[in-house]
matplotlib code that plots the C-alpha trace (Angstrom):
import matplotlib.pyplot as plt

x = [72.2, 70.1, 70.1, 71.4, 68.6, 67.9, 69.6, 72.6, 72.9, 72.0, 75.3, 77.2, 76.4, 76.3, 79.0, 80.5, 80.5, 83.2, 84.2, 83.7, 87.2, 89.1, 86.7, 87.5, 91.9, 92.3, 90.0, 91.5, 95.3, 94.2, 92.7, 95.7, 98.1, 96.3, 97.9, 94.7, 94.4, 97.1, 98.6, 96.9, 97.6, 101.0, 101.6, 100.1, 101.9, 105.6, 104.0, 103.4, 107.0, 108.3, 105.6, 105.5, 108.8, 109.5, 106.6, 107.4, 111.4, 111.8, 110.1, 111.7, 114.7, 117.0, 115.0, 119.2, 119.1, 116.1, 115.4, 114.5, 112.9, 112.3, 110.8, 112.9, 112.8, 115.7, 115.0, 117.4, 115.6, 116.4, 119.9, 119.8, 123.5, 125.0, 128.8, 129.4, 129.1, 130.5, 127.4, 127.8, 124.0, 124.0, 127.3, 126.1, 123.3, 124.6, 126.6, 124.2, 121.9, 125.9, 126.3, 122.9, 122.4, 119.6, 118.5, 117.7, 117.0, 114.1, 115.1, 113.1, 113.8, 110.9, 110.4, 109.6, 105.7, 105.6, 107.6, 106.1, 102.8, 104.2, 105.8, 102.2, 100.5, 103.0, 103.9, 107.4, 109.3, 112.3, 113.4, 117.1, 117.2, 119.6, 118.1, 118.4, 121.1, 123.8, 125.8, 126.0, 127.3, 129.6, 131.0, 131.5, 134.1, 136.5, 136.4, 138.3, 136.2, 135.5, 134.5, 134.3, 132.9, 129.1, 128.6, 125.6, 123.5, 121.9, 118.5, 117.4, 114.1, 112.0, 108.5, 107.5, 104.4, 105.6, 107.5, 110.8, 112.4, 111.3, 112.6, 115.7, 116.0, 116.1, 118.6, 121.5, 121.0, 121.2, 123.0, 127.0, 125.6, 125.6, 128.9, 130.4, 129.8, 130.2, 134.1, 134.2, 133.6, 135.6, 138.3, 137.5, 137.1, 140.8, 142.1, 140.5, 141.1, 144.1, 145.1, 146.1, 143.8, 143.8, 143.4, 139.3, 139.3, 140.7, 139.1, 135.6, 136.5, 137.4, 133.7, 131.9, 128.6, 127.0, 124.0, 120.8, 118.4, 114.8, 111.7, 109.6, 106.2, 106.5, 103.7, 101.7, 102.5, 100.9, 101.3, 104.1, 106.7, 104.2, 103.3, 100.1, 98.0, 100.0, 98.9, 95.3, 95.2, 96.2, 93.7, 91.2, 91.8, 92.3, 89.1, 87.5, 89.3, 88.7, 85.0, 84.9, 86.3, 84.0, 80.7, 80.8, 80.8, 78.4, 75.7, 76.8, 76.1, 72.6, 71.4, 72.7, 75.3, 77.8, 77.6, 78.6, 81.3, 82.1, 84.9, 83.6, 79.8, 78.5, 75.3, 73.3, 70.7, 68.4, 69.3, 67.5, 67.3, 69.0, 71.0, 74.4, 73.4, 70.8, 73.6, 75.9, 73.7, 72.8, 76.2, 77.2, 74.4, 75.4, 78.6, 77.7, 75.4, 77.7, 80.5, 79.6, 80.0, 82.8, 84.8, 83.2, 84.4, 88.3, 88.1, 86.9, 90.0, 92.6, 91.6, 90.3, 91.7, 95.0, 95.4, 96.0, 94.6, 91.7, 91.7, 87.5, 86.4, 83.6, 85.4, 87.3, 84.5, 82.7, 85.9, 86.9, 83.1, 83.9, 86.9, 85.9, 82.6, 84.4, 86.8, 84.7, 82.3, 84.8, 86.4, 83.2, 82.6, 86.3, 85.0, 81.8, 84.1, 86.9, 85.2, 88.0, 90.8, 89.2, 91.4, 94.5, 93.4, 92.1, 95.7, 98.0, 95.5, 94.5, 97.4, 100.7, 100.8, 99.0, 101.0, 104.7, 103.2, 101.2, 103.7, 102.5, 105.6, 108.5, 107.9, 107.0, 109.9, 112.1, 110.4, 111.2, 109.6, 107.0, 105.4, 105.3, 103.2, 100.5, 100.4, 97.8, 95.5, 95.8, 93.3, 95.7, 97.9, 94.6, 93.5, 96.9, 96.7, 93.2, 94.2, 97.6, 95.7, 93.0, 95.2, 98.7, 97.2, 93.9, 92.4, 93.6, 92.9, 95.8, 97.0, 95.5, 91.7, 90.0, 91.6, 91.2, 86.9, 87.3, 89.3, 87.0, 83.7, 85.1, 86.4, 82.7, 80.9, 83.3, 83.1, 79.2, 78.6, 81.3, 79.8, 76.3, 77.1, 79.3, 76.7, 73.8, 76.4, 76.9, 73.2, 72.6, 74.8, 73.4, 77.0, 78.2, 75.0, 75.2, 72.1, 72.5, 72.1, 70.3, 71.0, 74.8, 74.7, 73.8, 75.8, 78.6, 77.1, 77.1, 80.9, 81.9, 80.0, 81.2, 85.1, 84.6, 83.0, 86.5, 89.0, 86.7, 86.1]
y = [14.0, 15.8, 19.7, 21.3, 22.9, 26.3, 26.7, 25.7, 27.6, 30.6, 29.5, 28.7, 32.5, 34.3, 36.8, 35.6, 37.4, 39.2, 40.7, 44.6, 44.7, 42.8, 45.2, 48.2, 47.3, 47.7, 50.8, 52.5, 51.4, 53.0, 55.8, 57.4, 56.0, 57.9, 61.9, 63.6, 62.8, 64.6, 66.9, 69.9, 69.2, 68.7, 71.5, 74.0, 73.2, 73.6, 76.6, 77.7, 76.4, 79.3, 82.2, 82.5, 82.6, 85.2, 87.4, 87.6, 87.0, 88.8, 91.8, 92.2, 90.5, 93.8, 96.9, 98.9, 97.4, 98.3, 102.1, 104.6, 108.0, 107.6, 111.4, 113.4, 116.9, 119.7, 122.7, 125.4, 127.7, 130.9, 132.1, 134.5, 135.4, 136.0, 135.3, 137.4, 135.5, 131.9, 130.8, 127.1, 126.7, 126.8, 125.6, 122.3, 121.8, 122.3, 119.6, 117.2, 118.2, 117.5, 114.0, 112.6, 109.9, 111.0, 107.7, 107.0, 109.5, 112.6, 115.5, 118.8, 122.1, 123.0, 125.6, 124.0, 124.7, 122.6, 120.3, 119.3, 119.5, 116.8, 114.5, 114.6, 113.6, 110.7, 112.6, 112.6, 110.4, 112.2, 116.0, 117.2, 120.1, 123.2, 125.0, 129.5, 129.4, 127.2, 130.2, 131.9, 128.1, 127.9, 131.4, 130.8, 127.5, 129.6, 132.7, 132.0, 132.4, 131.3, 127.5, 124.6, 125.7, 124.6, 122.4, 123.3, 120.5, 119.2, 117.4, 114.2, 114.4, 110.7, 109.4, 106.2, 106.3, 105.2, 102.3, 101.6, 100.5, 103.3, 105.5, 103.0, 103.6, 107.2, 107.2, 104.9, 106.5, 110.5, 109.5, 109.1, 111.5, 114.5, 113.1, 113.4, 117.0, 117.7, 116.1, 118.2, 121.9, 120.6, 120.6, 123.9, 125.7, 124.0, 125.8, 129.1, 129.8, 131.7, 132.3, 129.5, 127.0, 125.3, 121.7, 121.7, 124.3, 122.0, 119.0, 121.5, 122.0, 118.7, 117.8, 121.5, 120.0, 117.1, 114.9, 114.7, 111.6, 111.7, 111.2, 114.3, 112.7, 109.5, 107.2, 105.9, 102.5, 99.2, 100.5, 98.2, 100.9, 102.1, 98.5, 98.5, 99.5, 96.6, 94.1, 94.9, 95.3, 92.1, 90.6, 92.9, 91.2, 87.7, 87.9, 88.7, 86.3, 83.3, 84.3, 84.7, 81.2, 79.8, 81.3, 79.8, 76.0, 76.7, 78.4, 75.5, 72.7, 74.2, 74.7, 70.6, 71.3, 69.8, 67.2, 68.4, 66.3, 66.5, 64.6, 61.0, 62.5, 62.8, 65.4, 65.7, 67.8, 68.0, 70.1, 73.8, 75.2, 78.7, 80.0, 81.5, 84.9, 84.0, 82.1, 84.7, 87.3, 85.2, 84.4, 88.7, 89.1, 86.4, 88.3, 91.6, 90.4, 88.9, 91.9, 94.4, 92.3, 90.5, 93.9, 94.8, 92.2, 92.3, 96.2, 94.7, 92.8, 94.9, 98.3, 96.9, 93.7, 94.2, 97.8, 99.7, 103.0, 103.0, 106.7, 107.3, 104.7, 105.3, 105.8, 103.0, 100.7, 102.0, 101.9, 98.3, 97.1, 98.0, 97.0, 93.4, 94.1, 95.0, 92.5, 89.8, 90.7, 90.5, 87.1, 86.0, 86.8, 85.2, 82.2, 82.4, 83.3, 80.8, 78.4, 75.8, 77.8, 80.5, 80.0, 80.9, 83.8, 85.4, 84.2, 86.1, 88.7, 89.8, 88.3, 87.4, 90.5, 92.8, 92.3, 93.4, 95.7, 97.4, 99.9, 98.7, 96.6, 98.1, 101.1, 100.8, 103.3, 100.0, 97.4, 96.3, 98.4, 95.4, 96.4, 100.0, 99.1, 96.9, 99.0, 101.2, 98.0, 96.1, 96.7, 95.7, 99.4, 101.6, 99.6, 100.7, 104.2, 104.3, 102.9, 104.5, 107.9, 107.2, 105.9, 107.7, 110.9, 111.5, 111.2, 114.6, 115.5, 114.7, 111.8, 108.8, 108.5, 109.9, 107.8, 104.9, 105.0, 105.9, 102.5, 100.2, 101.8, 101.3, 97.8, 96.8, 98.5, 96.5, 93.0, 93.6, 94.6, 91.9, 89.1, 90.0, 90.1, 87.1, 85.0, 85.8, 84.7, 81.4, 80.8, 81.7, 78.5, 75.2, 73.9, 76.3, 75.3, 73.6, 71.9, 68.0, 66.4, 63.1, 62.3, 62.8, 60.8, 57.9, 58.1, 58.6, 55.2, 53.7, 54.1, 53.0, 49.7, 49.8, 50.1, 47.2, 44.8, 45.5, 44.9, 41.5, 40.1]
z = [61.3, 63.6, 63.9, 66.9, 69.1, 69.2, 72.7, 71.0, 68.2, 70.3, 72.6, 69.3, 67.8, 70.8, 72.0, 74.9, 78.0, 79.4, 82.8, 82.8, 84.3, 81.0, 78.9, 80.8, 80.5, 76.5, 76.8, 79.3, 77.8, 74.8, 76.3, 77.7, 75.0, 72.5, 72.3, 72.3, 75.8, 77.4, 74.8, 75.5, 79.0, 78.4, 76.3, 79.0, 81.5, 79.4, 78.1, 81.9, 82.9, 80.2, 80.3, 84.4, 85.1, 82.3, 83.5, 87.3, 87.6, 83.5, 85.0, 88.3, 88.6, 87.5, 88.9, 88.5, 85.3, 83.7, 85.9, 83.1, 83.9, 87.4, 87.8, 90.5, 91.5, 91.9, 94.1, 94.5, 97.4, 96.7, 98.7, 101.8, 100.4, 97.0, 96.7, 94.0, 90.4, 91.2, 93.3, 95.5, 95.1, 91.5, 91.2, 93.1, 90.9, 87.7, 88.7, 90.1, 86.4, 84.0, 86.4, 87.1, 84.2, 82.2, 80.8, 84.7, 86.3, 85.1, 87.1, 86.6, 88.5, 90.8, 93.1, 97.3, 96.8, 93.2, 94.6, 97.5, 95.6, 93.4, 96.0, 97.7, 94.7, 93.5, 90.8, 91.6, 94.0, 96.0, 95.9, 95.6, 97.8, 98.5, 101.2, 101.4, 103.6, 101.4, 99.9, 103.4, 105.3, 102.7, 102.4, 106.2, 106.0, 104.0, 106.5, 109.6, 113.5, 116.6, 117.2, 114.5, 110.9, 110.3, 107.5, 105.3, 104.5, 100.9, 101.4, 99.7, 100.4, 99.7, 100.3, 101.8, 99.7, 96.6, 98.4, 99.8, 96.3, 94.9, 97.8, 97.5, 93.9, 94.6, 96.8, 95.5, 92.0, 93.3, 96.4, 94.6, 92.2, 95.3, 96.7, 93.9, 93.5, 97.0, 96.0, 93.1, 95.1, 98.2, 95.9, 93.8, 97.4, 98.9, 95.4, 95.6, 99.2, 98.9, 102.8, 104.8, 106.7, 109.7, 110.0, 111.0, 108.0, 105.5, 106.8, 106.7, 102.9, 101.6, 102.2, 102.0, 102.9, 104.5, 102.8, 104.9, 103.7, 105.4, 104.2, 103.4, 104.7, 107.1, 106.5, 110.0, 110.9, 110.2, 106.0, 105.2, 104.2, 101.3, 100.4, 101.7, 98.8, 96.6, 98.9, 99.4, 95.7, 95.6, 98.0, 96.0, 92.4, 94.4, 96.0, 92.3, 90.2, 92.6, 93.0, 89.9, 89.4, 91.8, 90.7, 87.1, 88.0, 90.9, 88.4, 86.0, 88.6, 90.0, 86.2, 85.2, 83.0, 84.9, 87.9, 91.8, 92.7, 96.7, 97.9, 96.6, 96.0, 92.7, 92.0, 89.0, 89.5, 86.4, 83.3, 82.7, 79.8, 79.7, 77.2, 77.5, 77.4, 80.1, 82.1, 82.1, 83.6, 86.3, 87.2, 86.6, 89.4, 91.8, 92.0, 92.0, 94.9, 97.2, 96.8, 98.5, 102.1, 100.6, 100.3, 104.0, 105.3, 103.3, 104.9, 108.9, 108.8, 107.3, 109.7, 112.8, 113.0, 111.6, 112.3, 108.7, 108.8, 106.1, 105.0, 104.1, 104.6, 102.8, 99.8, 100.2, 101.0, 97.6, 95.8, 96.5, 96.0, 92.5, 92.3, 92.7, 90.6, 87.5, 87.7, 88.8, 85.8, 83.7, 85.0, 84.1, 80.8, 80.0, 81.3, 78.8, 75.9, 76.2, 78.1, 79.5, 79.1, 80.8, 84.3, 81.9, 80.2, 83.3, 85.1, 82.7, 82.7, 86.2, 88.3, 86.1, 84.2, 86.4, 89.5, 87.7, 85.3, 88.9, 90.1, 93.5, 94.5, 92.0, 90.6, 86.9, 85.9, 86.9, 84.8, 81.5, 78.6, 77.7, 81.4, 80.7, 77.6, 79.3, 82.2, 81.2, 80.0, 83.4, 86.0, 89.4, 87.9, 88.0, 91.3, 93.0, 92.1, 93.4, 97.3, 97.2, 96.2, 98.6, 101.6, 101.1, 99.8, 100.9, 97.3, 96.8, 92.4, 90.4, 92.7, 90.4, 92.1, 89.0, 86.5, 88.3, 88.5, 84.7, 84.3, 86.1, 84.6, 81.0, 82.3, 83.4, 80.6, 78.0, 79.9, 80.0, 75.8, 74.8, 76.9, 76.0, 72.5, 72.5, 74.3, 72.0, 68.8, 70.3, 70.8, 67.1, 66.4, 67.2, 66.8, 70.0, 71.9, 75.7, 75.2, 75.9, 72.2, 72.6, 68.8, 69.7, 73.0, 71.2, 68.0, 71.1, 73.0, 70.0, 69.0, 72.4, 72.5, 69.0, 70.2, 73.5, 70.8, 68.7, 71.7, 72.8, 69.7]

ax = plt.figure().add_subplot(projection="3d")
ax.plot(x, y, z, "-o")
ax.set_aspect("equal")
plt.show()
């Protein structure tokens, strides 16, 4: 029998061909059947279904509901006229102090100069007021003369500046409060007044004094009722986060770590060898480079273009530039610590939580607890009090301005040691280096051609 040639056994032994398109079918069936594929995906965005909803409606959904020690001032001006031992000024605020619920509501008795000092620093947010000549109006409804009797007046005084929920808040929580009273000595005059009264009298008495609601200081126009500083604190942290966001795969795609991929283009440009901590720094100076005309610019077209009064604008200017420096340093070091789930952390932590926990749009005093405690850890709270104190009350001391530097200093300094330090751990470890590993490229080729021969065979 003769042998078969060589051609044939060749043919006989060979693997056969097969079209890259019934190759690429079982790999790419088993590809997405397999869980490690899109269970993390998966279980992020359930996660996200639960945690965002919680943070933004959880924390504002009830501002009646959760209002506890919203700070509120009592003045009692001292009275042009004494009426003997039973004083209507005091007798008004004692019982506006016994009736005002104290688990809301923080009222404190001020003199007019503290507390206008206060309202102007956003220290307080509305005054309860019983001007000099209360005693002597009063006295007057139960004497009879000429001409209609004049009704004294009790001010609640509010201010724009800390918002109109907070104003709001003020109001329908003190407001029934005052009528009350003003109920309550109606009747206690009607029963004391011993000679009869005319009708306009009685009427006069039944409601001894009328409730005057004003703001104490009007804001200008174009400030959005006191929301102004919320939103350019907003656009402030946006600006940062999303530079931030974009200033990390850029640096990655010039260096070669990762490929440029426009629209249907693909870019590799070839790989450089830096090292995290070297990586980091250049992507810290990148931003720090391009922010201060970014915050320029975010300033042109908030005051000239869209009319807001900037307040210093110098200040502001310098203020905002570091605004969007600190957080954008620190964006970028959560990107070099967590890598791929850096767009989370930096989420929860500079736009979910900061914005109800910020005092900017709802005053924190309505929030649940949970925001009260994070408050003083999120940047978009000490970014607020810096604009509100710098455009609301001309960055007078004691209105926030100070605190608010010393907040984004310490946020910059500790982005800067922990990514530095962090960076130069992971290039101790060849196990957390970026460097491309040909040995592990191929031991990867190999398990793949590997895997086809398995589905073909």
């Amino acid at each position: 029998m003769s042998e078969p040639s060589p051609a044939a056994r060749t043919t006989k032994h060979a693997v056969p061909e097969v079209s890259p398109s019934v190759v690429a079918e079982p790999v790419t069936r088993r590809f997405l059947w397999h869980p490690r594929t899109w269970i993390a995906s998966v279980t992020i965005l359930i996660l996200l279904g639960f945690t965002l909803p919680a943070v933004y409606l959880g924390g504002t959904i009830d501002p009646q509901g959760d209002l506890k020690d919203l700070p509120v001032a009592l003045v009692v001006e001292p009275q042009t006229v004494q009426l003997g031992a039973a004083s209507p000024a005091d007798a008004v605020a004692d019982g506006i102090e016994q009736h005002v619920d104290d688990n809301k509501i923080t009222l404190t008795s001020m003199s007019t100069d503290e507390a206008d000092h206060q309202m102007r620093n956003g220290h307080i947010v509305g005054i309860i007021r019983i001007p000099n000549d209360f005693n002597a109006q009063v006295g007057a409804l139960t004497r009879p003369g000429p001409g209609a009797p004049t009704h004294p007046v009790v001010h609640l005084d509010t201010t724009s500046r800390s918002g109109a929920m907070t104003a709001g808040l003020f109001t329908g929580n003190v407001g029934p409060v005052v009528e009350g009273v003003r109920t309550a000595l109606g009747r206690q005059l009607m029963a004391t007044g011993g000679a009869p009264v005319d009708t306009a009298t009685a009427t006069a008495l039944a409601t001894p004094f009328a409730i005057a609601i004003a703001p104490l200081d009007p804001l200008p126009s174009h400030t959005g009722l006191g929301t102004s500083v919320f939103y350019l604190a907003i656009v402030l942290i946006i600006v940062a986060f999303i530079g931030a966001s974009a200033v990390h795969p850029l640096i990655d795609t010039v260096i070669g770590f990762i490929p440029q991929e426009t629209g249907p283009r693909v870019r590799r440009n070839p790989y450089r060898h830096l090292s995290r901590t070297r990586t980091l720094i250049l992507k810290w100076l990148v931003m720090l480079a391009a922010t201060p005309p970014t915050t320029a610019a975010i300033l042109l077209v908030a005051g000239p273009w869209l009319g807001m009064p900037l307040i210093s604008p110098l200040t502001l200017w310098l203020f905002a530039t570091a605004t969007v420096a600190a957080v954008g340093v620190g964006g970028l070091t959560v990107f070099a610590l967590f890598g791929s789930f850096g767009p989370l952390v930096n989420t929860f932590f500079f736009v979910a939580l900061a914005m109800t926990s910020s005092g900017g749009a709802i005053p924190l005093q309505a929030t649940p607890d949970f925001f009260r405690a994070i408050a003083p850890f999120e940047p978009m709270r000490a970014v607020v009090n810096g604009l509100r104190s710098i455009l609301y009350f001309d960055s007078t001391p004691g209105s926030g301005m100070e605190p608010a530097w010393w907040y984004l200093l310490v946020l910059a300094a500790i982005s800067i040691a922990t990514g530095l330090i962090a960076t130069r751990v992971f290039d101790r470890f060849p196990a957390f280096t970026r460097l491309p590993d040909d040995g592990a490229s191929r031991s990867v080729d190999k398990a793949q051609r590997t895997e086809v021969h398995q589905f073909t065979a």
